[in-house]
C-alpha positions as CSV (number, residue, x, y, z in Angstrom):
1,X,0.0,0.0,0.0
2,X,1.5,3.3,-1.3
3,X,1.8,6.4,1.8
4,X,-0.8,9.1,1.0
5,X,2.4,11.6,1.9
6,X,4.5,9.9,-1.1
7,X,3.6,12.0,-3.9
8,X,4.6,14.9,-2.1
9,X,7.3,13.7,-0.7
10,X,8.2,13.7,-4.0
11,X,6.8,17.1,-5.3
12,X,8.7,19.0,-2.3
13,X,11.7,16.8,-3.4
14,X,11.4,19.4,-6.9
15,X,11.4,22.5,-4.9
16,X,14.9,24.9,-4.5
17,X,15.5,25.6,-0.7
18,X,13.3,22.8,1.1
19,X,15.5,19.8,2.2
20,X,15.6,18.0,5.0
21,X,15.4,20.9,7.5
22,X,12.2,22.8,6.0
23,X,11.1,19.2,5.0
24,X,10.7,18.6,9.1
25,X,9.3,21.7,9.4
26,X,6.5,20.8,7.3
27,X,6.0,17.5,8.7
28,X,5.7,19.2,12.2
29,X,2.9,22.2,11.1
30,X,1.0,20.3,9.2
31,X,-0.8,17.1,9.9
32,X,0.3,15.7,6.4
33,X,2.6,16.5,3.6
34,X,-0.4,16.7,1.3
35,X,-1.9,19.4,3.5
36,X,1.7,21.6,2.8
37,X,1.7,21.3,-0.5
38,X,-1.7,22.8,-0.8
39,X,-1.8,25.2,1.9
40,X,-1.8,28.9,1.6
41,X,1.1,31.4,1.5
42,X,0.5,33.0,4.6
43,X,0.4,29.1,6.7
44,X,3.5,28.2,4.8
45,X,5.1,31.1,6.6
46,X,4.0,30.3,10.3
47,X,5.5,26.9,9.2
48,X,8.8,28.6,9.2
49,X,9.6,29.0,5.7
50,X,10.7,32.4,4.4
51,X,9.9,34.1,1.3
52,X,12.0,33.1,-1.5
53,X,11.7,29.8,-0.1
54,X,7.5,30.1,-0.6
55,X,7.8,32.0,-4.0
56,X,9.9,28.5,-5.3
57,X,7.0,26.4,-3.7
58,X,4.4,28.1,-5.3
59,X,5.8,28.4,-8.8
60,X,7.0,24.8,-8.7
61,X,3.5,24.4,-7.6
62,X,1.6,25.2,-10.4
63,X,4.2,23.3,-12.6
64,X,4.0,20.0,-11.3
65,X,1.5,17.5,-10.4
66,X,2.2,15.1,-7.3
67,X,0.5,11.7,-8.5
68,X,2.2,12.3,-12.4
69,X,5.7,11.9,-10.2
70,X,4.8,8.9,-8.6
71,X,3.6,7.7,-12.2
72,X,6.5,8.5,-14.1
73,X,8.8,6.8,-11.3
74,X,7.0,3.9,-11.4
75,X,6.8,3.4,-15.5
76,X,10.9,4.6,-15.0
77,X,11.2,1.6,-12.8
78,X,13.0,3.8,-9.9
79,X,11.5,3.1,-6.3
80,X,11.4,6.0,-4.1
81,X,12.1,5.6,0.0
82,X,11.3,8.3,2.6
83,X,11.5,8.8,5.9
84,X,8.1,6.8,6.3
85,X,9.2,4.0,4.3
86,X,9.9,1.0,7.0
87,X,13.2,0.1,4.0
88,X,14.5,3.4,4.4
89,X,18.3,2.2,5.5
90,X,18.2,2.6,9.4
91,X,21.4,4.5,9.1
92,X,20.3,8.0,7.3
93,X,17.0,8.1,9.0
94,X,18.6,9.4,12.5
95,X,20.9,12.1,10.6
96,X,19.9,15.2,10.7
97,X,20.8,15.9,7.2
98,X,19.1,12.4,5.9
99,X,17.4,13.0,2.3
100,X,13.6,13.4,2.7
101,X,13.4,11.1,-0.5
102,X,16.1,8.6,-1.7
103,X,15.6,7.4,-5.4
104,X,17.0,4.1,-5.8
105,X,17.3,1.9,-9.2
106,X,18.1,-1.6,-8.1
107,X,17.5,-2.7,-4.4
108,X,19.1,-1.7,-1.2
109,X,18.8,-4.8,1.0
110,X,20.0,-5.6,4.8
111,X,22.9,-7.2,4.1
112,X,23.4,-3.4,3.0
113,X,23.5,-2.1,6.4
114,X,27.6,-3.4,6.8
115,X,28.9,-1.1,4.5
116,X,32.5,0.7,4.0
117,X,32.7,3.8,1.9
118,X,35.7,3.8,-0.7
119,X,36.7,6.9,-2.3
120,X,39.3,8.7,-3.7
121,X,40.6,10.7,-6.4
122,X,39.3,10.8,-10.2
123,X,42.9,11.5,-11.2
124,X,43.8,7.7,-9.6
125,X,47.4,6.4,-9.9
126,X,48.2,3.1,-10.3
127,X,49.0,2.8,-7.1
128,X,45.3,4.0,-5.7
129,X,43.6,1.7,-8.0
130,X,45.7,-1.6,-7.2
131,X,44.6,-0.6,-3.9
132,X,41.3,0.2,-4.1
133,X,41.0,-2.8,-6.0
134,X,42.2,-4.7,-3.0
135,X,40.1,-3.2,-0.2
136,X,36.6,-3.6,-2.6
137,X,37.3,-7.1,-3.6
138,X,38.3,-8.4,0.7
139,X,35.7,-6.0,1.9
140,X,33.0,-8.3,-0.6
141,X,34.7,-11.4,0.3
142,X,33.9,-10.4,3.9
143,X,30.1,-9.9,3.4
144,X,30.5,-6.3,3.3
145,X,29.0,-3.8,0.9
146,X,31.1,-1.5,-0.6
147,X,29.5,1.7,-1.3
148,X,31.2,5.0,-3.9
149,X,30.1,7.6,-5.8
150,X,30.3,6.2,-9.5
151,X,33.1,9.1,-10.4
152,X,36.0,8.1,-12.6
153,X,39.0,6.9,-10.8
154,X,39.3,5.3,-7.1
155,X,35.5,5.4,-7.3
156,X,34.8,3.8,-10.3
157,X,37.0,1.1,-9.7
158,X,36.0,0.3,-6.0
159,X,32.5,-0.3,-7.8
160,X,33.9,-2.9,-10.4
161,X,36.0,-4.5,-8.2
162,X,33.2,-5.4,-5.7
163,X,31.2,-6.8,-8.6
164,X,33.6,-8.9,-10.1
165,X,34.7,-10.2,-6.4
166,X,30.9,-11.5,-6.8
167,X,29.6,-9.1,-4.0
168,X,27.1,-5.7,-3.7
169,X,28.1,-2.3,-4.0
170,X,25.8,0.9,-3.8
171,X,26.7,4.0,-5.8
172,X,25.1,7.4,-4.1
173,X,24.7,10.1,-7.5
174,X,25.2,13.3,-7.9
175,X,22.6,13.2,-10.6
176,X,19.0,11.3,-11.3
177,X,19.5,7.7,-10.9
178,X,18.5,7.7,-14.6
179,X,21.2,10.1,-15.8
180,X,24.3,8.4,-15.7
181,X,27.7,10.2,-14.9
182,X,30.2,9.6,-16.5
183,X,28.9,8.3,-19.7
184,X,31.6,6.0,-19.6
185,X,30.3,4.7,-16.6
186,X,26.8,3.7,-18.4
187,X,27.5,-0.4,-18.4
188,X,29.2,0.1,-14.7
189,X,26.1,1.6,-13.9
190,X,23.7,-1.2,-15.4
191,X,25.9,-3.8,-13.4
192,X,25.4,-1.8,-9.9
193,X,21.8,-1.7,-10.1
194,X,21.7,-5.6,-10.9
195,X,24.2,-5.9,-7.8
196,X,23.3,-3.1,-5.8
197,X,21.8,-0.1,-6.1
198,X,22.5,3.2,-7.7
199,X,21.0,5.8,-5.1
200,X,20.2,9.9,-5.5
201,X,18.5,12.4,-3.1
202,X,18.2,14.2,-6.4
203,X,15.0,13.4,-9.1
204,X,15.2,11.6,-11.9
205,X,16.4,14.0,-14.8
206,X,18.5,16.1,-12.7
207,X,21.7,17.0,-14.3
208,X,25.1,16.3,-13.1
209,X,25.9,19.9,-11.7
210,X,29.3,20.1,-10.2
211,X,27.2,21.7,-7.2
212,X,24.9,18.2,-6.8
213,X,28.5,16.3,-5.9
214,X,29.4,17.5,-2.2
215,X,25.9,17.1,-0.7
216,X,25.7,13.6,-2.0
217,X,28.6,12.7,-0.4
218,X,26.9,12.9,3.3
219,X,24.5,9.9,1.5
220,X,27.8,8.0,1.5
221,X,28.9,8.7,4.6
222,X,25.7,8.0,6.3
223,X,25.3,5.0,4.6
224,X,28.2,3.2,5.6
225,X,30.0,2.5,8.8
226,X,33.1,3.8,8.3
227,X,34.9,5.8,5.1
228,X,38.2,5.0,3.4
229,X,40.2,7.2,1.4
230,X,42.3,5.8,-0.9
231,X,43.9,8.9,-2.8
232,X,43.0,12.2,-2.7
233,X,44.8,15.7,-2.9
234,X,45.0,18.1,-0.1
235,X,41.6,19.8,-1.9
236,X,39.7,16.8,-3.2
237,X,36.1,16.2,-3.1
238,X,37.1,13.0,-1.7
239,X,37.6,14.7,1.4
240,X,34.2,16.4,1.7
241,X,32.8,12.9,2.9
242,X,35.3,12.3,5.4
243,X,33.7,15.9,6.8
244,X,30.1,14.4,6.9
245,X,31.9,11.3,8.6
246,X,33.1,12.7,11.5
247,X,30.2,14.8,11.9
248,X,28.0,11.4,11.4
249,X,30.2,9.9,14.1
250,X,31.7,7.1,11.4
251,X,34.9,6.2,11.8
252,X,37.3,7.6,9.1
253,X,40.4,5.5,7.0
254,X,42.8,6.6,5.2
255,X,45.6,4.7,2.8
256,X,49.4,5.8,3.0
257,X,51.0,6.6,-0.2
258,X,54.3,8.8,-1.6
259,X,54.8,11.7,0.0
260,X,55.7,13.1,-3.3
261,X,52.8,12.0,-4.8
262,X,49.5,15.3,-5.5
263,X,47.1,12.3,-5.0
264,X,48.7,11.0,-1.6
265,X,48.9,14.5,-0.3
266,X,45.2,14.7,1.4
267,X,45.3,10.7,2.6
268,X,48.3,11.2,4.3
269,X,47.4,14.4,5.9
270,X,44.1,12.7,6.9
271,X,46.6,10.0,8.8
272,X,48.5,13.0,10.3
273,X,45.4,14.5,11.9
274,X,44.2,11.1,13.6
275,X,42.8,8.9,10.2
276,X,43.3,5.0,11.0
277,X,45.5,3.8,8.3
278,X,44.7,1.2,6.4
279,X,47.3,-1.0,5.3
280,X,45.0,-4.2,4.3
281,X,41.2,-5.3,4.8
282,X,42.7,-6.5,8.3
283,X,43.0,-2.8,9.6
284,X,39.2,-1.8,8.9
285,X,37.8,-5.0,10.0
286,X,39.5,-4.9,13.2
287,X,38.9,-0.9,14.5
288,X,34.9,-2.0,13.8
289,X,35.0,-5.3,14.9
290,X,34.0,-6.6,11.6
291,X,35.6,-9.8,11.7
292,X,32.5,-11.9,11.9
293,X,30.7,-11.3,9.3
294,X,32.6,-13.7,7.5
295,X,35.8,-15.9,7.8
296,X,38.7,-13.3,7.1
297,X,40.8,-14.5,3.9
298,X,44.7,-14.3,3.6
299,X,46.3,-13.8,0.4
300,X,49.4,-15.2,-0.5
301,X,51.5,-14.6,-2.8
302,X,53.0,-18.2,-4.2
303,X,54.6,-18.7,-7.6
304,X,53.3,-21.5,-9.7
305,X,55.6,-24.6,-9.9
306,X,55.8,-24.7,-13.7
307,X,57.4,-21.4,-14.4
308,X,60.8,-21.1,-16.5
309,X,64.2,-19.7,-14.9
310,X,63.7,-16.6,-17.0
311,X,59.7,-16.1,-15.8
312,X,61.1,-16.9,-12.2
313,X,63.7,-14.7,-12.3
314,X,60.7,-11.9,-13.5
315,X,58.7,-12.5,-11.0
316,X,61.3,-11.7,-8.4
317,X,62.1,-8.2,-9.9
318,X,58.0,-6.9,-9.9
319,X,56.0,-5.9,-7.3
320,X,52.8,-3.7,-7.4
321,X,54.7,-1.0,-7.9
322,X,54.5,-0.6,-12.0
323,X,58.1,-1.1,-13.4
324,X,59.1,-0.8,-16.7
325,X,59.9,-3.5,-19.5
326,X,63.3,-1.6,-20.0
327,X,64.4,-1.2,-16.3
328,X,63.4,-5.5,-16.0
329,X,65.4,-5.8,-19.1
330,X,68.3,-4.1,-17.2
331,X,68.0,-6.0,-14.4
332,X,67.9,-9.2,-15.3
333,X,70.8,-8.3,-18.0
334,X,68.7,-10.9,-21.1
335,X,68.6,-10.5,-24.2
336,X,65.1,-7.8,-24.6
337,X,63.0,-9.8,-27.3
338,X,63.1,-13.0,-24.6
339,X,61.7,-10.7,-21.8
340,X,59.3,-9.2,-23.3
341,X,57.9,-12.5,-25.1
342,X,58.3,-14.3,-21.1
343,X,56.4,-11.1,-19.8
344,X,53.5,-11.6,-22.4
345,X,53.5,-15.2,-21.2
346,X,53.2,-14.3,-17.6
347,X,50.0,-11.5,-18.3
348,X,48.7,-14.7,-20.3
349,X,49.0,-16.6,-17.1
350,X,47.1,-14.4,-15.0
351,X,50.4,-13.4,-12.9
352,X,51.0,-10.2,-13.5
353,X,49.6,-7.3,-16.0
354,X,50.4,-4.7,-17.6
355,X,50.0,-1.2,-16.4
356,X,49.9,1.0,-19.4
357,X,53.4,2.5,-20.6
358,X,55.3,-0.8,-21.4
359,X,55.0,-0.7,-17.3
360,X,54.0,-4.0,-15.0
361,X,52.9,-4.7,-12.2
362,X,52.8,-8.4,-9.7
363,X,48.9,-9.4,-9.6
364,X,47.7,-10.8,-6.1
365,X,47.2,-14.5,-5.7
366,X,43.2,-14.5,-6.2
């Protein structure tokens, strides 16, 4: 049975300046949503909204009807969950700043209610996605959800790697659920809703305005149960949810990286004012007593017993930092069309790949 207060949830959801604080306003004057929505100027003010704030409503008003919102949602396929809905997730509802309406394509179940935040730089190194990578796939492996913002980079590939590791992963928009950003990101996106759910505060249609991307980030936050940065610089968005963390009470992780490096800049300032570092899936696991949600899995690193002197000898020189086929070559001091046919065999293998720039890196035993 739908809420009466659902398609005005909705319509209020289309009006600049009421969120979640003139949203509880409302819901305290009036005896129903649907009563707000209809109700004079003058009432609208002794609710406690101001002006401008009443001009929007009114004009947005006279636009919009409530039920053709809730029909074009449901013909769109996108559910809609507010703060009435007994599946809102547990976690927003007691925020202060938690969405008045959350548009979800896909499902948000309760397994969704262990989650960890990843994010991190678009600009992502090699480094940063080796390692968010990593976290995704033994955070998934531990019957945790892994939940991003579906931007290029430490984002993007925390949502793959969670997918391919066979587990869920929620992606909180910036944009309609039905306006996918990046474009690139359009299959990604598919693939989340079918393991997951993408997730806006924002209505379907709404464009990706660089604006919509720090609010949404409080969605991650409050979502999850603690939030890991994997690279950022001293000014990335990245660190905008680590804000809403703290001020959500979650606990906040950050990865170590190069002191040299732009992208490690913000993580390893985050560690220097009090972040827990992360070093492996162990760390975050242990600081919120994680470790039984599932058997904890140990990866080792153990070369296959059919492997030439030359692929051996390989092997011993890479790591996950990405080296290149000319510095191996110099190394192991053989001939350079023998290494680089033996290094083709070993990305054939599974054992190591290759990293863009004639550059390689060691792959983790899966």
């Amino acid at each position: 049975m739908i809420n009466a207060d659902l398609p005005y949830f909705l319509a209020f959801a289309h009006v600049k300046g009421i969120g979640s604080a003139r949203t509880r306003l409302l819901k305290q004057y009036f005896e129903t949503l649907a009563q707000a929505w209809q109700a004079p100027p003058n009432a609208l003010q002794q609710a406690g909204l101001d002006q401008k704030t009443i001009a929007a409503l009114l004009q947005t008003r006279a636009q919009l009807s409530p039920m053709a919102e809730l029909e074009a949602l449901e013909k769109a396929n996108i559910k809609a969950l507010t703060w009435d809905d007994e599946h809102y997730p547990p976690s927003l509802r007691n925020l202060a700043d938690a969405p008045p309406v959350l548009y979800v394509k896909g499902q948000i179940t309760q397994s969704d209610m262990v989650a960890i935040g990843i994010v991190g730089t678009r600009n992502a190194t090699i480094y940063g996605r080796e390692v968010a990578e990593m976290l995704a796939t033994d955070l998934v492996r531990n019957g945790i959800t892994v939940v991003s913002g579906l931007a290029r980079g430490i984002d993007g590939t925390a949502h793959k790697a969670a997918i391919d590791a066979g587990g869920r992963t929620l992606a909180v928009m910036g944009s309609g659920v039905d306006v996918i950003y990046p474009p690139e990101h359009r299959k990604l996106a598919q693939q989340i809703a079918e393991h997951g759910a993408l997730i806006s505060d924002y209505p379907p249609g709404t464009q990706p305005e660089a604006t919509n991307f720090p609010p949404r980030n409080r969605i991650i936050s409050g979502l999850s149960l603690g939030v890991v940065v994997v690279e950022a610089d001293e000014k990335s968005g990245a660190l905008i949810t680590t804000q809403f963390a703290a001020e959500h009470g979650r606990e906040v992780f950050a990865v170590p990286g190069n002191i040299f490096s732009k992208t490690s800049r913000g993580t390893n300032k985050l560690i220097q004012n009090g972040a827990k570092t992360v070093l492996s899936v162990n760390d975050i696991l242990e600081e919120l007593n994680l470790g039984m949600v599932t058997s904890q899995l140990e990866f080792q690193m153990s070369a296959p017993s059919d492997l030439t002197d030359l692929e051996s000898l390989l092997l011993s020189k890479l790591s996950h930092e990405p080296i290149t086929t000319d510095e191996l070559i110099r190394q192991v001091n053989q001939p350079t069309g023998e290494v680089t046919t033996t290094l083709m065999m070993l990305e054939l293998k599974g054992i190591i790949r290759g990293a863009g720039n004639n550059n390689y890196v060691l792959l983790r035993k899966k």
